[in-house]
C-alpha positions as CSV (number, residue, x, y, z in Angstrom):
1,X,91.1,76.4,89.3
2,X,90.1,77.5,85.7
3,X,93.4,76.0,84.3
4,X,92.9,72.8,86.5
5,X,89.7,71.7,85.2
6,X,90.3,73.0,81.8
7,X,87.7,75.7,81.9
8,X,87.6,78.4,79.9
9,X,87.9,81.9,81.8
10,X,84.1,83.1,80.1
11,X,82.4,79.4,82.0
12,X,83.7,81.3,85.7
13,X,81.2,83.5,85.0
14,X,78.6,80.8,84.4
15,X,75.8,80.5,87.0
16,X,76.5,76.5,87.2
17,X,80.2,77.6,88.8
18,X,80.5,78.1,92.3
19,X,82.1,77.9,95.6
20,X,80.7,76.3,98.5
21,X,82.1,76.4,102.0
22,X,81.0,74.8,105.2
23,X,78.1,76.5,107.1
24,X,76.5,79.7,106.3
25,X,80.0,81.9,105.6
26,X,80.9,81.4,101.8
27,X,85.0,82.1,102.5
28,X,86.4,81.4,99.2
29,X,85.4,82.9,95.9
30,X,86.5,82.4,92.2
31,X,88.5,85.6,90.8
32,X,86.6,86.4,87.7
33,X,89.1,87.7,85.3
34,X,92.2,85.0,86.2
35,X,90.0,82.1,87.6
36,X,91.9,81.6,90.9
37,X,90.5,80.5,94.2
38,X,90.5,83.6,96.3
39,X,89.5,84.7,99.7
40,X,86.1,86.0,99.8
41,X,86.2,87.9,103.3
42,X,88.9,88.2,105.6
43,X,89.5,85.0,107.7
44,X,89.6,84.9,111.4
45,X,91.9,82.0,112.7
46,X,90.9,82.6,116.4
47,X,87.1,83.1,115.3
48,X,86.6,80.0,113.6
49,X,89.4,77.7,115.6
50,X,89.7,79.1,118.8
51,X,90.3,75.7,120.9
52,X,91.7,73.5,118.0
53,X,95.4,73.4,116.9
54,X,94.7,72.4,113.2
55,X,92.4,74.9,111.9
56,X,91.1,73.5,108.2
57,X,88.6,75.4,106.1
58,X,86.8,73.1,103.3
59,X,85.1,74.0,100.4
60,X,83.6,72.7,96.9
61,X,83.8,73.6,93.6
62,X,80.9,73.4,92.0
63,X,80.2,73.1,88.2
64,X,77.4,72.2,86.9
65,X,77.3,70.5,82.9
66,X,80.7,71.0,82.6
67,X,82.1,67.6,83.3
């Protein structure tokens, strides 16, 4: 994500960057040392989806007076 935007790794640790999932669970999380989009908890498919085929978890990067 870091390389993407063309943020340097020290701005991931910036208050104005973060990750925001749907509803109260935040399920991804920026890695602070590599600036990857990783999994914040494990993810339960049957939990979250249990009566729909496609399952899609969406999130947004947030970062504030960067861009």
């Amino acid at each position: 994500v870091a390389k993407d935007l063309g943020l340097q790794l020290p701005a991931i640790h910036d208050p104005g960057v973060r990750v925001v999932s749907e509803g109260r669970t935040q399920h991804f999380a920026l890695h602070g040392k590599k600036g990857h989009l990783v999994t914040a908890e494990r993810i339960d498919r049957e939990q979250l989806c249990e009566s729909v085929q496609q399952c899609v978890l969406r999130c947004e990067l947030i970062v504030e007076g960067q861009m």
